[in-house]
TIFI-288654 format. One record per residue (C-alpha): residue number from 1; residue in one letter; z, y, x. Coordinates in nm, 3 decimals. Example, Ala and Ser with C-alpha at 12.3 -4.5 7.8 and 13.67 -1.06 7.14 Angstrom:
<nodes>
@seq:1	type:A	zz:0.780	yy:-0.450	xx:1.230
@seq:2	type:S	zz:0.714	yy:-0.106	xx:1.367
</nodes>
This chain:
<nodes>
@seq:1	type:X	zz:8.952	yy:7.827	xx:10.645
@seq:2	type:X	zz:8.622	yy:7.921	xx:10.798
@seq:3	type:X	zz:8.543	yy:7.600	xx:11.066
@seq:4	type:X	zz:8.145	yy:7.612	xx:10.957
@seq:5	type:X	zz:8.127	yy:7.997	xx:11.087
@seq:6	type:X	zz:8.067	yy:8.174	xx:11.345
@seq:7	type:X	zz:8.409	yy:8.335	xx:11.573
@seq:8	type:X	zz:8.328	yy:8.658	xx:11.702
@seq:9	type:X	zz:8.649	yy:8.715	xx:11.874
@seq:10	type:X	zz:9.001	yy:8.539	xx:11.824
@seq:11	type:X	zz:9.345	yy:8.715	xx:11.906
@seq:12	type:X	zz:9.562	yy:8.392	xx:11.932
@seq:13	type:X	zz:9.780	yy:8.330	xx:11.691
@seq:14	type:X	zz:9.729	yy:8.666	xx:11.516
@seq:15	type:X	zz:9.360	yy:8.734	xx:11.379
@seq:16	type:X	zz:9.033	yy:8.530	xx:11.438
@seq:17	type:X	zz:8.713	yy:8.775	xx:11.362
@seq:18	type:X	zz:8.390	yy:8.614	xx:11.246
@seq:19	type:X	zz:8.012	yy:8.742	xx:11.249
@seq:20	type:X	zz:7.947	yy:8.786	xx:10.906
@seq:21	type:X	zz:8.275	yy:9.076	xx:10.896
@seq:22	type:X	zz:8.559	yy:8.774	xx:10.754
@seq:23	type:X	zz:8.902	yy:8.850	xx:10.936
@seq:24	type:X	zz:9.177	yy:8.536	xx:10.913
@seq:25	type:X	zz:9.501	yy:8.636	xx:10.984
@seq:26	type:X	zz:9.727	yy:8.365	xx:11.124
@seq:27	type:X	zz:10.082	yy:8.510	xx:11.036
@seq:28	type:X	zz:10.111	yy:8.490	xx:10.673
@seq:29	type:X	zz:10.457	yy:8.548	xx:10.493
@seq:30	type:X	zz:10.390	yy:8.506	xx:10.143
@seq:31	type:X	zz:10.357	yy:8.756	xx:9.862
@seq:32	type:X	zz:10.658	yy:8.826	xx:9.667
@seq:33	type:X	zz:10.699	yy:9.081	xx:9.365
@seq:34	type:X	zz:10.929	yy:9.370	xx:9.290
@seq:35	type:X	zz:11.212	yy:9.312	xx:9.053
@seq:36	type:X	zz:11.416	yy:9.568	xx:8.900
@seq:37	type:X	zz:11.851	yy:9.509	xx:8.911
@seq:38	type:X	zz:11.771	yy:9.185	xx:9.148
@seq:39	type:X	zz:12.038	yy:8.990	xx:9.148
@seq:40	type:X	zz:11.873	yy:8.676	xx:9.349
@seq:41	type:X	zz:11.867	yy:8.889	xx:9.645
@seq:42	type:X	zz:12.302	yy:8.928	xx:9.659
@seq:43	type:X	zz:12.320	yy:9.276	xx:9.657
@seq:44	type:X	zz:12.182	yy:9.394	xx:9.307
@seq:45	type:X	zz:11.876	yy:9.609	xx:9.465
@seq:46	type:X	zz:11.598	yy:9.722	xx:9.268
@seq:47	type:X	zz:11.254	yy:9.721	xx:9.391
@seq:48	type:X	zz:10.888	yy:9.832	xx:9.235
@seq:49	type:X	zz:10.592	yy:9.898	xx:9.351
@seq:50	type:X	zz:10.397	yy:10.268	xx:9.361
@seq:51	type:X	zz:10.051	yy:10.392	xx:9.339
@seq:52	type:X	zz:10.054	yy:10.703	xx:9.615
@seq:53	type:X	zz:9.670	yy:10.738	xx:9.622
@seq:54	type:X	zz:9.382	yy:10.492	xx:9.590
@seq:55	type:X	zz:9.414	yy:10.354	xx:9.949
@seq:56	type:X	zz:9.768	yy:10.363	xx:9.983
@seq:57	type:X	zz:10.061	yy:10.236	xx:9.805
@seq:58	type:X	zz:10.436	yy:10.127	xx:9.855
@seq:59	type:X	zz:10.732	yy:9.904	xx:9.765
@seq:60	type:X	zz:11.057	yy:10.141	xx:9.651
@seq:61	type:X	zz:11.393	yy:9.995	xx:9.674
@seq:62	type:X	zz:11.727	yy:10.133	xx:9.502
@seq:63	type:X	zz:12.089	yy:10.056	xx:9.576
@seq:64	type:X	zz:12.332	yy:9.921	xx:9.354
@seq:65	type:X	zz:12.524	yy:10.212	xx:9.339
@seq:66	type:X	zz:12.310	yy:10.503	xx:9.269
@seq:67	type:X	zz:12.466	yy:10.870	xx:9.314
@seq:68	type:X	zz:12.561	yy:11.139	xx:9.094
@seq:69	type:X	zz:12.354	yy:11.479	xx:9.053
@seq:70	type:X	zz:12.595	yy:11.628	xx:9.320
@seq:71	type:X	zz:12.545	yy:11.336	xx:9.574
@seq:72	type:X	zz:12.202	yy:11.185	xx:9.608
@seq:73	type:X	zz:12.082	yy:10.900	xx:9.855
@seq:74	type:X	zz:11.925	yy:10.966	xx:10.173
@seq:75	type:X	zz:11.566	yy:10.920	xx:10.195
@seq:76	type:X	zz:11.419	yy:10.622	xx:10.456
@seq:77	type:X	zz:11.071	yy:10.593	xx:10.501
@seq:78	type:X	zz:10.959	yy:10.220	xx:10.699
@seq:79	type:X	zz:10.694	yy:10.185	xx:10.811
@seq:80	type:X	zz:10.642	yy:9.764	xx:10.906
@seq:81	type:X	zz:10.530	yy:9.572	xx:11.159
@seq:82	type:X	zz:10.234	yy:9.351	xx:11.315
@seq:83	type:X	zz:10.022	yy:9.502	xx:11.593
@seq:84	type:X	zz:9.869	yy:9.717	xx:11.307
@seq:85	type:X	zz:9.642	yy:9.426	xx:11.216
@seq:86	type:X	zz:9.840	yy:9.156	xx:11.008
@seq:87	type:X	zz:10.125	yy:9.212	xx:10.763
@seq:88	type:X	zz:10.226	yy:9.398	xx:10.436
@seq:89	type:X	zz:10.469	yy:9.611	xx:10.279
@seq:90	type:X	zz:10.463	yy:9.321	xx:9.934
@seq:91	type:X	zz:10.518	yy:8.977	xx:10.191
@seq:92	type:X	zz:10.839	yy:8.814	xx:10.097
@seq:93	type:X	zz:10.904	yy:8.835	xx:10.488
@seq:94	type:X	zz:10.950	yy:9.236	xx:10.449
@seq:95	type:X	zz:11.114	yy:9.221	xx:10.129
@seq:96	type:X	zz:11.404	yy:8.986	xx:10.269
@seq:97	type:X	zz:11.398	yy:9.209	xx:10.516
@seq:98	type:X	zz:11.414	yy:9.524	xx:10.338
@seq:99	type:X	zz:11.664	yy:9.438	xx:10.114
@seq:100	type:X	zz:11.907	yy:9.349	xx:10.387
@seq:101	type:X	zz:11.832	yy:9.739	xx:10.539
@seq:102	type:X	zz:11.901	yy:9.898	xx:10.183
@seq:103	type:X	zz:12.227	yy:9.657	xx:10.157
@seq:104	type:X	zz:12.312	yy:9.813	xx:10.481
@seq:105	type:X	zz:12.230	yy:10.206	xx:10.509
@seq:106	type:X	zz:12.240	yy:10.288	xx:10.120
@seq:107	type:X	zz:11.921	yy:10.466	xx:10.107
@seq:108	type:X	zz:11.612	yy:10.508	xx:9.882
@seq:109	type:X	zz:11.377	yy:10.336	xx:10.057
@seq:110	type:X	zz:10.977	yy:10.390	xx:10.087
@seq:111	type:X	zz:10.828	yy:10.067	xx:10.247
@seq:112	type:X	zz:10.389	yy:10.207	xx:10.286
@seq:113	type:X	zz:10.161	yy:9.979	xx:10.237
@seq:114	type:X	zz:9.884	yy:10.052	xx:10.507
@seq:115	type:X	zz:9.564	yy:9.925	xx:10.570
@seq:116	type:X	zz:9.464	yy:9.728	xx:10.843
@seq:117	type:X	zz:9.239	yy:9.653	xx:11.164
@seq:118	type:X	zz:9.005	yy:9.583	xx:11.178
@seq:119	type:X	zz:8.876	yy:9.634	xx:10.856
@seq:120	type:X	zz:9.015	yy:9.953	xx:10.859
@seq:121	type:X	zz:9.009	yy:10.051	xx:11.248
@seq:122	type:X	zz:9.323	yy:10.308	xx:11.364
@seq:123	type:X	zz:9.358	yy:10.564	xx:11.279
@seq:124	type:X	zz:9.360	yy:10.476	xx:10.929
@seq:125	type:X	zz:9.669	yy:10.376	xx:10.949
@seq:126	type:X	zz:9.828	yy:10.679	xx:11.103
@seq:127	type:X	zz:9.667	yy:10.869	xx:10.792
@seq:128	type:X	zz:9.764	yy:10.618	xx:10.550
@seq:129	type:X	zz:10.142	yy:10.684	xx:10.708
@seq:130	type:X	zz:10.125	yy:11.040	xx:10.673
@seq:131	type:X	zz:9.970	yy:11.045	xx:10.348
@seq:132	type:X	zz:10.244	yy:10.880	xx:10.266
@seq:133	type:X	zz:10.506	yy:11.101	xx:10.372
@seq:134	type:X	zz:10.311	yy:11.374	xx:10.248
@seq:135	type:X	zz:10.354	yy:11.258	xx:9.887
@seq:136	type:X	zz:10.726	yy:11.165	xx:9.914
@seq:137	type:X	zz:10.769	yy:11.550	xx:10.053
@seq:138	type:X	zz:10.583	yy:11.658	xx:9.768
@seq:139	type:X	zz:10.899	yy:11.562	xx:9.516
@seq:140	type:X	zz:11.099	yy:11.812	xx:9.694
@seq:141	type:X	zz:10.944	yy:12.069	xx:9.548
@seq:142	type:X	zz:10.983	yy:12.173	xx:9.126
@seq:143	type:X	zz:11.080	yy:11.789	xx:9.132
@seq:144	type:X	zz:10.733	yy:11.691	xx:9.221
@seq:145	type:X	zz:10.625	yy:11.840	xx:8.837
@seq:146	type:X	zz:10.282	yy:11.874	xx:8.929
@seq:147	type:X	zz:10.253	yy:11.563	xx:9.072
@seq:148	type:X	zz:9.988	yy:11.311	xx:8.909
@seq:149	type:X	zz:10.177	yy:11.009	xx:9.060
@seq:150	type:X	zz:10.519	yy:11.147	xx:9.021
@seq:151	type:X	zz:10.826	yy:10.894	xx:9.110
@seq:152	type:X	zz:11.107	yy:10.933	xx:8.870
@seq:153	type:X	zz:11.330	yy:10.747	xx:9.168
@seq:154	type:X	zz:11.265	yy:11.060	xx:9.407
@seq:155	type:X	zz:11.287	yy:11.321	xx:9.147
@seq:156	type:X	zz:11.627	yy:11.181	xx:9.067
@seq:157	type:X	zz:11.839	yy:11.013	xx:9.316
@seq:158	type:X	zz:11.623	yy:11.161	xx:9.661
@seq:159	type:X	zz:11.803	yy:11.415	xx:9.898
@seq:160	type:X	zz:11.505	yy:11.587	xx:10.120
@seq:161	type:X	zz:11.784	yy:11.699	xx:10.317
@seq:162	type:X	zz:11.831	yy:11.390	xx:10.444
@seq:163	type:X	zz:11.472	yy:11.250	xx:10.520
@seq:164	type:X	zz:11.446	yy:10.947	xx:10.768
@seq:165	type:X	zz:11.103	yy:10.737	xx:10.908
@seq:166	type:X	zz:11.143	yy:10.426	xx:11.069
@seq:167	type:X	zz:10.947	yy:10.103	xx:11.199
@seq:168	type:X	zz:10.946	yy:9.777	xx:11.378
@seq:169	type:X	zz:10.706	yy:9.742	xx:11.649
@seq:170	type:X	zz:10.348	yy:9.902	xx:11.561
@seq:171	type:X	zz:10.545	yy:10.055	xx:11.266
@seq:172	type:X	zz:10.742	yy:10.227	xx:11.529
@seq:173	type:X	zz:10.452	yy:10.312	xx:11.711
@seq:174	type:X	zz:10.327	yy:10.474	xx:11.352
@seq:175	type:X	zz:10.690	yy:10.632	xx:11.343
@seq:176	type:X	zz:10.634	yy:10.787	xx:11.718
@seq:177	type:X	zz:10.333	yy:10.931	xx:11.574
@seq:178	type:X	zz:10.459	yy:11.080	xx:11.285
@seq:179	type:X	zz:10.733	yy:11.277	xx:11.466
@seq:180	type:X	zz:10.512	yy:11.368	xx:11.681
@seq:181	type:X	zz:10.292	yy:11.525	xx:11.381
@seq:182	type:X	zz:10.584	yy:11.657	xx:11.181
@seq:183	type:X	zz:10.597	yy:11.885	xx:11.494
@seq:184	type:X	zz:10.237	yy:12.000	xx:11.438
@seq:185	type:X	zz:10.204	yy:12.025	xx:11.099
@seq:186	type:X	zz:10.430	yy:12.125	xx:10.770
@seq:187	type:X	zz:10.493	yy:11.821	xx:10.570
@seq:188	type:X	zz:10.487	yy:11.935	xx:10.157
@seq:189	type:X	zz:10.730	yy:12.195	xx:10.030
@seq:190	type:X	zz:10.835	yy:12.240	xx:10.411
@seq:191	type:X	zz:11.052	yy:11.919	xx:10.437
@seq:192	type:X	zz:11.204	yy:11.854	xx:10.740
@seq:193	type:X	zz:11.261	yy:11.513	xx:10.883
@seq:194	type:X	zz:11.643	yy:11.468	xx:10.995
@seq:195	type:X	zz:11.587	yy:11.143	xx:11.226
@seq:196	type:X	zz:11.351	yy:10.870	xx:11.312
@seq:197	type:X	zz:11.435	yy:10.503	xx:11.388
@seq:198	type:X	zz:11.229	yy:10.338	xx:11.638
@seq:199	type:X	zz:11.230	yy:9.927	xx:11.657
@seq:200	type:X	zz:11.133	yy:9.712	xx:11.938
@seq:201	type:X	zz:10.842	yy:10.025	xx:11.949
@seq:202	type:X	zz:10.477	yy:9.919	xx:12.070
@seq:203	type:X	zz:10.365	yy:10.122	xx:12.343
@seq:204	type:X	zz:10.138	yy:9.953	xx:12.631
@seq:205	type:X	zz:9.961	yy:10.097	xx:12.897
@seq:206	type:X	zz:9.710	yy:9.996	xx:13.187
@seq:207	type:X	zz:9.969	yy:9.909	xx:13.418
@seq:208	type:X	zz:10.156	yy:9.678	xx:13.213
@seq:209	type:X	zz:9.856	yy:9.463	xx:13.187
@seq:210	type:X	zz:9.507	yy:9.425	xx:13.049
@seq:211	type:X	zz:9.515	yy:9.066	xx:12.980
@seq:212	type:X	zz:9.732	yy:9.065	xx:12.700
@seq:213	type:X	zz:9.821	yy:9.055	xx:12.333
@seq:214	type:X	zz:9.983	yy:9.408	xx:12.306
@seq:215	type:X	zz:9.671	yy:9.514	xx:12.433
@seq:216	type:X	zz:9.423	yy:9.273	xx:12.306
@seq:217	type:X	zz:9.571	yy:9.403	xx:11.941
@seq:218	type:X	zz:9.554	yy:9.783	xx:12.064
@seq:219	type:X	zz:9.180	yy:9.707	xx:12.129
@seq:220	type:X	zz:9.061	yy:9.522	xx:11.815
@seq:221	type:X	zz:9.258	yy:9.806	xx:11.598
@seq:222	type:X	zz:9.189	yy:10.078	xx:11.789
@seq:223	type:X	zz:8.855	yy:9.978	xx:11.987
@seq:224	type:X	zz:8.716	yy:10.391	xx:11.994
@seq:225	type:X	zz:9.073	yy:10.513	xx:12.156
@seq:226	type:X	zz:8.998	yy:10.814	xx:12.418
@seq:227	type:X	zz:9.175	yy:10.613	xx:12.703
@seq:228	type:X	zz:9.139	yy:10.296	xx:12.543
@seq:229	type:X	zz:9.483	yy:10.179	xx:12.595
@seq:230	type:X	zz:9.585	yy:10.464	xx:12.793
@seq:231	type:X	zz:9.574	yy:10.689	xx:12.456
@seq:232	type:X	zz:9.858	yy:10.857	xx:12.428
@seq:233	type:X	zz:9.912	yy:10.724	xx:12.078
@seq:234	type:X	zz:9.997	yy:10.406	xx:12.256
@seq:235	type:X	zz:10.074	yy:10.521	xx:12.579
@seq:236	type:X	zz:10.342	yy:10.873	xx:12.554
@seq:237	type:X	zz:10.350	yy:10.937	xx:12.924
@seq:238	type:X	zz:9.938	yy:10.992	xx:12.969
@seq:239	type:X	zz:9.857	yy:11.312	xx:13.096
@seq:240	type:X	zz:10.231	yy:11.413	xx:13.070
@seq:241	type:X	zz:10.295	yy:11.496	xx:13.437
@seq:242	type:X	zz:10.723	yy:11.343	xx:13.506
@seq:243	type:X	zz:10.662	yy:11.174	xx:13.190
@seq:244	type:X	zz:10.885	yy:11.376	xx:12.941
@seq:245	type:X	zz:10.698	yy:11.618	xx:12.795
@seq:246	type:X	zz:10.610	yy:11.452	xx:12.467
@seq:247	type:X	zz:10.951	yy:11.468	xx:12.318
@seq:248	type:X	zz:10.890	yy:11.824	xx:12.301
@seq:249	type:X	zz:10.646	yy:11.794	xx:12.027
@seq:250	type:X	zz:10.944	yy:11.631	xx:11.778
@seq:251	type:X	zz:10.954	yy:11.714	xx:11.473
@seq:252	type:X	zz:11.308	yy:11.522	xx:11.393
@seq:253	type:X	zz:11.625	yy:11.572	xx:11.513
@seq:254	type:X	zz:11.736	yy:11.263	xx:11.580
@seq:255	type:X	zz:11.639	yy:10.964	xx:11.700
@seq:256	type:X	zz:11.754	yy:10.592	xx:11.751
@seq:257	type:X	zz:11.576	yy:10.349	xx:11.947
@seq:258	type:X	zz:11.636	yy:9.984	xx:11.969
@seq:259	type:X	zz:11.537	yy:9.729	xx:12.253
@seq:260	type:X	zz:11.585	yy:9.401	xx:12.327
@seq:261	type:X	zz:11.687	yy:9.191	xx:12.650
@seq:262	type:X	zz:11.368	yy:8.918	xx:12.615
@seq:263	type:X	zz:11.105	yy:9.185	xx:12.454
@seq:264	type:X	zz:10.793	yy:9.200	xx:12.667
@seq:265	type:X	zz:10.790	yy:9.642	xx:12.544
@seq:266	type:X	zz:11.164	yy:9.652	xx:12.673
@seq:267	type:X	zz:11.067	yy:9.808	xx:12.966
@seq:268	type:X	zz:10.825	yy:10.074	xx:12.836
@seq:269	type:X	zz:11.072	yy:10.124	xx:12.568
@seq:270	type:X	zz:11.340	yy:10.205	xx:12.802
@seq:271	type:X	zz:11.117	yy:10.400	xx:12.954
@seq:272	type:X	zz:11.076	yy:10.608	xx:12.651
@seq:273	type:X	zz:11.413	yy:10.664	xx:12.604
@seq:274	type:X	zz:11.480	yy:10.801	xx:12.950
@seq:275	type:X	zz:11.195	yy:11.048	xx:12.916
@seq:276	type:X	zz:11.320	yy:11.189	xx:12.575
@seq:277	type:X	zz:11.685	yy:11.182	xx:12.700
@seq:278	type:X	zz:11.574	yy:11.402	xx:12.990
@seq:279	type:X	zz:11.346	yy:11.578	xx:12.843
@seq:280	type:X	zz:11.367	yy:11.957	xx:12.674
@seq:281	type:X	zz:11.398	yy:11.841	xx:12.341
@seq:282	type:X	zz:11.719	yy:11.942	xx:12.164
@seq:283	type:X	zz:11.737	yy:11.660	xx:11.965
@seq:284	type:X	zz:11.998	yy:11.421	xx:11.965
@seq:285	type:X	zz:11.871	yy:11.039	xx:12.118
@seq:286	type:X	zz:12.054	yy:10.708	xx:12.024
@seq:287	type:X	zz:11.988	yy:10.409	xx:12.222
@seq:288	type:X	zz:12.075	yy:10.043	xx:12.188
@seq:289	type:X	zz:11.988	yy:9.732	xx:12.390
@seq:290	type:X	zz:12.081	yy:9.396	xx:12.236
@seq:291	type:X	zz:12.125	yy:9.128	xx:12.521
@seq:292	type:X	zz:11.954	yy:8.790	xx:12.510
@seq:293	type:X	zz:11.740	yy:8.824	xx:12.236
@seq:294	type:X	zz:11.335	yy:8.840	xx:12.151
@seq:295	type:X	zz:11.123	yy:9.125	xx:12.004
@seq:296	type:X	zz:11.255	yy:9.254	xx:11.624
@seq:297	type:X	zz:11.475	yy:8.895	xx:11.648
@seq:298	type:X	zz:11.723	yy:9.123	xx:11.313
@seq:299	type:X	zz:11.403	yy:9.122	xx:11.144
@seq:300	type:X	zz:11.334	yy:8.779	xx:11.162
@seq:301	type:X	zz:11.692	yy:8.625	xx:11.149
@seq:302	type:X	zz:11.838	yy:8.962	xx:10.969
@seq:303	type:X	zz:12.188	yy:8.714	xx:10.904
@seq:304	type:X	zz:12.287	yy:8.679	xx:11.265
@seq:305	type:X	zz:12.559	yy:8.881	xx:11.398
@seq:306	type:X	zz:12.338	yy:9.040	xx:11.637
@seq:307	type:X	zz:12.119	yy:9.146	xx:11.357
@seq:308	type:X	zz:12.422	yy:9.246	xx:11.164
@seq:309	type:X	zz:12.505	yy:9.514	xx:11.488
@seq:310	type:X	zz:12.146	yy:9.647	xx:11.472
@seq:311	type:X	zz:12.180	yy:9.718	xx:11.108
@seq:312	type:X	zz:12.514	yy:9.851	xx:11.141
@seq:313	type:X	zz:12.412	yy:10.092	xx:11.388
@seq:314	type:X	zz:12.100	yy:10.162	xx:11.154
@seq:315	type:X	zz:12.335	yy:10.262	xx:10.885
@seq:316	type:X	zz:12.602	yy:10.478	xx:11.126
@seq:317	type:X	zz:12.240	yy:10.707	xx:11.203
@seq:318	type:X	zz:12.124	yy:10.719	xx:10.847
@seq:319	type:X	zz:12.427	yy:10.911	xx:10.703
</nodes>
């Protein structure tokens, strides 16, 4: 792409950075559009594509089988993957994806389109998130009548009783964050969130290493942190004494959190589940380790029958 300019900095097989501002990202899935009553994907989801304000938009997807007045769909908001500095809500990657979660849990799902580092350095994309959120709340309330950017889908087939975030990796990094927000601040209409799902989640710190890519992509995003990489929006335990006093700060009621056996965050992750298992929060914590297998492997390969437990397990804690 760029051989005749200048690299200012390269994160290896992610991102290169050049002088004159260019970013080229390395992973690329392709771009993909919505299509409403899909058949190609096997399951006969809809999808489209929202404008939720002039930085931030998102892919929708809609069972099959949509509910009656008297029964409406639970509401899952995903947040994706890719060290907040490469990938996209519209990439045929998450829409494969995507459609095999909606197959599964039988949810209205809100996939946010964020902006990235390091155009866009964090915490954009925390704000983006919750901006997000914010407007998805905001149908709860008169049906979301005074809404410029109103979304028929929420108005009619959305239970806010039942409102779910999740994420893969920095997305569940973004999800952390948001729960722990929700606890801070009122989201529109005072919506509650029932339960957060938390995949592969990326949280570093110091002492797992310096000289690496977790941390490498924490600094490019996020090169202003207070701590650096010891910010507790990467790091949950800073300043936090035994280590489980974040969970208080929850604003969900659930949570499930998925590791795997080969992950290089499975420690820190387990970590993390131990401190909000022991913690004070009343909340209810759901945790499951798949054996043998690499970081967000059911996203990548979402046919195996590993990826079919993870999904499974999804759609037992979205109900």
């Amino acid at each position: 792409m760029a051989s005749n300019k200048e690299l200012t900095y390269e994160l290896p097989g992610v991102i290169r950075v050049y002088k004159d501002g260019s970013v080229e990202r390395l992973m690329i899935s392709p771009y993909v559009s919505p299509s409403l009553q899909d058949s190609t994907n096997g399951h006969g989801i809809s999808s489209k594509d929202v404008v939720i304000s002039p930085h931030v938009s998102a892919r929708l997807y809609l069972p099959k089988s949509t509910p009656t007045n008297s029964q409406k769909l639970p509401i899952f908001v995903y947040i994706h993957g890719g060290g907040f500095v490469v990938g996209s809500a519209f990439t045929l990657f998450e829409h494969n994806y995507l459609n095999t979660i909606v197959s599964h849990i039988n949810a209205l799902v809100i996939s946010v389109e964020y902006r990235l580092a390091p155009e866009h350095l964090l915490p954009i994309a925390y704000e983006d998130c919750w901006t997000a959120l914010q407007w998805v709340a905001s149908h709860a309330t008169n049906d979301g009548e005074n809404l410029e950017n109103q979304e028929p889908w929420l108005v009619e087939f959305a239970d806010f009783e039942r409102l779910y975030i999740g994420g893969d990796s920095a997305g569940a990094n973004i999800v952390h964050n948001l729960a722990m927000q929700s606890g801070r601040e009122s989201l529109n209409g005072d919506v509650k969130i029932l339960g957060a799902f938390l995949g592969c989640p990326y949280f570093w710190s110091s002492s797992y290493g310096i000289e690496s890519l977790p941390c490498g992509c924490w600094m490019t995003a996020y090169p202003h942190a207070k701590g650096g990489i010891d910010s507790p929006m990467i790091n949950p335990f800073v300043g936090d004494g035994d280590g489980r006093g974040f969970a208080k700060e929850f604003g969900v009621r659930k949570l499930l959190l998925v590791a795997t056996e080969k992950d290089e965050f499975r420690d820190i992750d387990v970590k993390y589940f131990k401190s909000v298992k022991e913690s004070e929060w009343d909340g209810e914590v759901e945790f499951l380790e798949i054996e043998g297998e690499n970081h967000c492997f059911y996203a990548m390969d979402n046919t195996s029958e590993k990826a079919r437990v993870v999904m499974e397990r999804l759609a037992s804690f979205i109900v």
